[in-house]
Structure formats: C-alpha cells, structure tokens
C-alpha positions as CSV (number, residue, x, y, z in Angstrom):
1,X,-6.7,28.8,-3.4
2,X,-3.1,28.2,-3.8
3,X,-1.1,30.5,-5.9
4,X,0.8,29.0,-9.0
5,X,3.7,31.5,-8.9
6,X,6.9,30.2,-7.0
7,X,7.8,33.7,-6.0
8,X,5.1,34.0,-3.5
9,X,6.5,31.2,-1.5
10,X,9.8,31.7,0.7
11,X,10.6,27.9,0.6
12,X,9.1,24.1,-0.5
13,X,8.8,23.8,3.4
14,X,6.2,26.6,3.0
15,X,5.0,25.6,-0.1
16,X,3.9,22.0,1.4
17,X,2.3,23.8,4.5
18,X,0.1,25.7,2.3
19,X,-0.9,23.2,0.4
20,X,-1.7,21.0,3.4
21,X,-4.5,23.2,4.2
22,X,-5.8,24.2,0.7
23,X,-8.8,22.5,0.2
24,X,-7.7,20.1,-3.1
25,X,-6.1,18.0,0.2
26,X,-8.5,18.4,2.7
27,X,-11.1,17.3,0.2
28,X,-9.1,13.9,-0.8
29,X,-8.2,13.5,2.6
30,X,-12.0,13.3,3.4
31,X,-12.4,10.7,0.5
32,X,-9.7,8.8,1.8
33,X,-11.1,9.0,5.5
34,X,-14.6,8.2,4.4
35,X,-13.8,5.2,2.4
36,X,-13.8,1.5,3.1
37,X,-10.8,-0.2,3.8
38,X,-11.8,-2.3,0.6
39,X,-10.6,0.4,-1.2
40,X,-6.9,1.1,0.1
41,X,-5.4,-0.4,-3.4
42,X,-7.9,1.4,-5.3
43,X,-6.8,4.7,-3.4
44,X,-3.1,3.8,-3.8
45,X,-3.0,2.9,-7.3
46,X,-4.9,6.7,-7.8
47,X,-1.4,8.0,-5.8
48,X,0.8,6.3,-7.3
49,X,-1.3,7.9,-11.2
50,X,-0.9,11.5,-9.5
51,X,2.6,11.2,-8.5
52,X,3.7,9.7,-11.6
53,X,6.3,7.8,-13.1
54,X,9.2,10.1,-13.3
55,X,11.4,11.8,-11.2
56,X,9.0,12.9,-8.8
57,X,8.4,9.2,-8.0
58,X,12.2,8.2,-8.6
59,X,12.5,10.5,-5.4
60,X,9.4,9.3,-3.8
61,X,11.2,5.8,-3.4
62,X,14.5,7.0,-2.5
63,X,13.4,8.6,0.2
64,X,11.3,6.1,1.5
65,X,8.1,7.7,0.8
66,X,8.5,11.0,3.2
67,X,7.0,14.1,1.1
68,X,8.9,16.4,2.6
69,X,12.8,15.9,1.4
70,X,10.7,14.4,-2.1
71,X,9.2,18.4,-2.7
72,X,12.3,20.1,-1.6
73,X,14.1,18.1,-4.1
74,X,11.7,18.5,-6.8
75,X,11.5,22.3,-6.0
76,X,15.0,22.8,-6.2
77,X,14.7,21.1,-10.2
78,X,11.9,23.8,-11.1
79,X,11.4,22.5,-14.2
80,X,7.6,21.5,-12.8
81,X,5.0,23.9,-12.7
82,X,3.1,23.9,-9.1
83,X,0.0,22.8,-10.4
84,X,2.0,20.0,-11.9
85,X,3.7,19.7,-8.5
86,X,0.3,20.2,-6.5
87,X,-1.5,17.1,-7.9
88,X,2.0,14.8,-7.5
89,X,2.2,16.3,-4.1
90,X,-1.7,15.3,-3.5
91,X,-0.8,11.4,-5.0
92,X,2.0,11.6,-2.3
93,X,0.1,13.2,1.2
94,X,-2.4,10.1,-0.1
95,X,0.5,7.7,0.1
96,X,1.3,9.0,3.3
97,X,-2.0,8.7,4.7
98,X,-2.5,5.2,3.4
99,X,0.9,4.1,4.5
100,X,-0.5,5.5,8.7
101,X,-3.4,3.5,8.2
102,X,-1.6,0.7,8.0
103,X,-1.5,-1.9,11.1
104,X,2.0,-1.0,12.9
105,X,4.8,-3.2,12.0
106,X,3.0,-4.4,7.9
107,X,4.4,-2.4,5.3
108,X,2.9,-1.3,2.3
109,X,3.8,-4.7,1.1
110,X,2.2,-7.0,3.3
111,X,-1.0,-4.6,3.5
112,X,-1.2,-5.4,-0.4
113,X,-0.4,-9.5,0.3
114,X,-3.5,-9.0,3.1
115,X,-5.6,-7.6,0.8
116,X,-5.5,-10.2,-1.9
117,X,-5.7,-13.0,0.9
118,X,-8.6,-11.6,2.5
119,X,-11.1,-13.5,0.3
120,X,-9.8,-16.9,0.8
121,X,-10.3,-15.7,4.7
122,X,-14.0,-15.6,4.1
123,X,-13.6,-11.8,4.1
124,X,-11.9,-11.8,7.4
125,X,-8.9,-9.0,7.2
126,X,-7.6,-10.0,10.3
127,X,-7.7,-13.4,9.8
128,X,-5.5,-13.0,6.8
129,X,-3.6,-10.6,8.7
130,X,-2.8,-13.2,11.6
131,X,-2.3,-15.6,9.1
132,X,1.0,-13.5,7.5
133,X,2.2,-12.8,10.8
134,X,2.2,-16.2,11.8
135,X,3.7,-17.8,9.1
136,X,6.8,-15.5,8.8
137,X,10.0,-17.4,8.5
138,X,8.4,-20.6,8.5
139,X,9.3,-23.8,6.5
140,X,7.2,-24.6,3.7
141,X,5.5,-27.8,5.5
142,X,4.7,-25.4,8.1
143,X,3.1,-23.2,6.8
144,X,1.3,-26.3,4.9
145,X,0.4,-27.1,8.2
146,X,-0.7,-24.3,9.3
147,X,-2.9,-23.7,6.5
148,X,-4.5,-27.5,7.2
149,X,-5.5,-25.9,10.5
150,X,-6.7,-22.9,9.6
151,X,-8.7,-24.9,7.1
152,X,-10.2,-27.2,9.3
153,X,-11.0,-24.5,12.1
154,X,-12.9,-22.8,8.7
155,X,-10.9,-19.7,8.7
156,X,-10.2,-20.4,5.2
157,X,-12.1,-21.4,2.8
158,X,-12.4,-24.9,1.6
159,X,-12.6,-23.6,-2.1
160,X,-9.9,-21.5,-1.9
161,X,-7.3,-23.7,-0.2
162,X,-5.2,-25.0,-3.0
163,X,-4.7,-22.8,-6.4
164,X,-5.7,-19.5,-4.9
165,X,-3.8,-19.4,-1.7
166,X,-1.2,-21.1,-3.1
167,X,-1.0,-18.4,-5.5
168,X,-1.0,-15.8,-3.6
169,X,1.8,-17.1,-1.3
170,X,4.1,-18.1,-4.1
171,X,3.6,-14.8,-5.9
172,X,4.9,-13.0,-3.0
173,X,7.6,-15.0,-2.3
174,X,6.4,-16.9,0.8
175,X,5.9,-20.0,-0.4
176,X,8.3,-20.9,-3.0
177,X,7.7,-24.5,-3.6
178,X,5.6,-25.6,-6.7
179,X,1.6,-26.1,-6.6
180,X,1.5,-29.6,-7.0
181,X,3.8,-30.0,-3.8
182,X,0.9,-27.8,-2.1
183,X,-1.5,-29.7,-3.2
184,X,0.2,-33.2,-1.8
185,X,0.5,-31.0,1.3
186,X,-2.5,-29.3,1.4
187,X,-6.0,-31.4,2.6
C-alpha cells in the first residue's frame, strides 16, 4: 500500500516507481492484459474518466501522453492529494499501455477510425486496418475504387458499403466529399 503523505517520497520520479508496483496498477494492468481487443475504447474512455478533465489532462496532451514529465508537473502544483493523483496517474499508465498495444506506425487516432470500421469489415480488424493504410493520401475516386474492390472481393460488407462506411470516412476527415457523390461512386 502506497502511502498518502508526500513527505515519504524524495521525488515524483520515486513516487511513479512506487506506484508502478503497488498493486491498484498491477491489478488494472491485468484487466487491461486480459481483455479483448474489443474493448480498447471501452478501456480508454475509463483513462481518459480517471485522468480527468483538468489540468492533469491539459498536461497529459501537452506532453504527448508520456506520464512521467505529466506527474512531475502535477507534483510540483501540490494542490492534488496522492490518492487524487494515484487514480489520474492509473487513467494515464492505462493510456500508456493502450497507446503500446497499438500496431506500430497507427496512432491513437487511427486505432479509434479501425475500430469503428471493423464492422463494415465483417469483423475483420485487419482488414479494416489494411484498408486505412491503403487509402492514405488517396483521391476521393480512389479510394471509391478501392472500396468497389474490397466490396466485390467481400471484405466489406455489401450492407454496409454506402451510409456507414461513408460515414465513418467523412467523419474522420478521409473522405470529404458528400454521400450522395459516394453513393454515384460507390456499386
């Protein structure tokens, strides 16, 4: 157990240590571990609850999501309580673990734009995950294309190829043309 009084630790550096190994972590890091990659949004929207929405996660984006500089900065404020600063610390080791189970090369962002095109790829994570990859810096009508091939090798689903996955593409900033033009696109 992890004391609560700042005085029994030289430095946030130490502080972090510790907490790595007290068992509030190791026990979320075996939920995380144990669960299904189904349920990386689910895990980082619980993070993202812990860390919160003020300062603490201010800091959490300016420095690009590395826990170490965000605690030292957040221990030098002391206006948080440790067990305050324990369970935002525990939203951000989560982070950080989600964010190294993430393929190499996809940010956070296009784990989340994988995730909600996974079911228009029958289920298929890598098929969706291909699919991004592939269609990076394409044209719209390419990526039309594309999508007319994907369809009819049945890597996407017949149901899904208009509205949905044209949703998800345009809501993300991919495709930016309007639906109807995907549907005259689109067979």
């Amino acid at each position: 157990m992890m004391s609560s009084n700042r005085g029994d630790y030289a430095s946030a550096s130490e502080w972090i240590s510790v907490l790595r190994q007290d068992e509030a972590w190791l026990s979320q890091q075996q939920r995380l571990m144990a669960s299904a990659a189904t349920d990386v949004s689910t895990h980082r929207d619980d993070a993202v609850r812990r860390i919160g929405k003020g300062e603490t996660f201010e800091f959490w984006e300016i420095y690009g999501h590395q826990v170490e500089p965000v605690i030292s900065e957040v221990w030098e404020i002391a206006e948080l309580s440790l067990p305050k600063l324990k369970i935002q610390a525990i939203g951000m080791l989560s982070m950080e673990w989600i964010e190294q189970q993430t393929p190499a090369g996809f940010s956070l962002q296009q784990q989340n734009v994988v995730e909600k095109l996974k079911p228009i790829f029958y289920g298929q994570i890598e098929d969706a995950r291909a699919f991004l990859v592939s269609i990076q810096g394409m044209k719209p009508t390419q990526i039309t294309d594309k999508v007319n091939q994907l369809v009819s090798e049945r890597k996407i689903s017949d149901m899904s190829k208009h509205r949905d996955l044209w949703k998800v593409l345009h809501d993300c900033g991919i495709y930016d043309k309007s639906e109807s033009n995907w549907n005259m696109q689109v067979k």
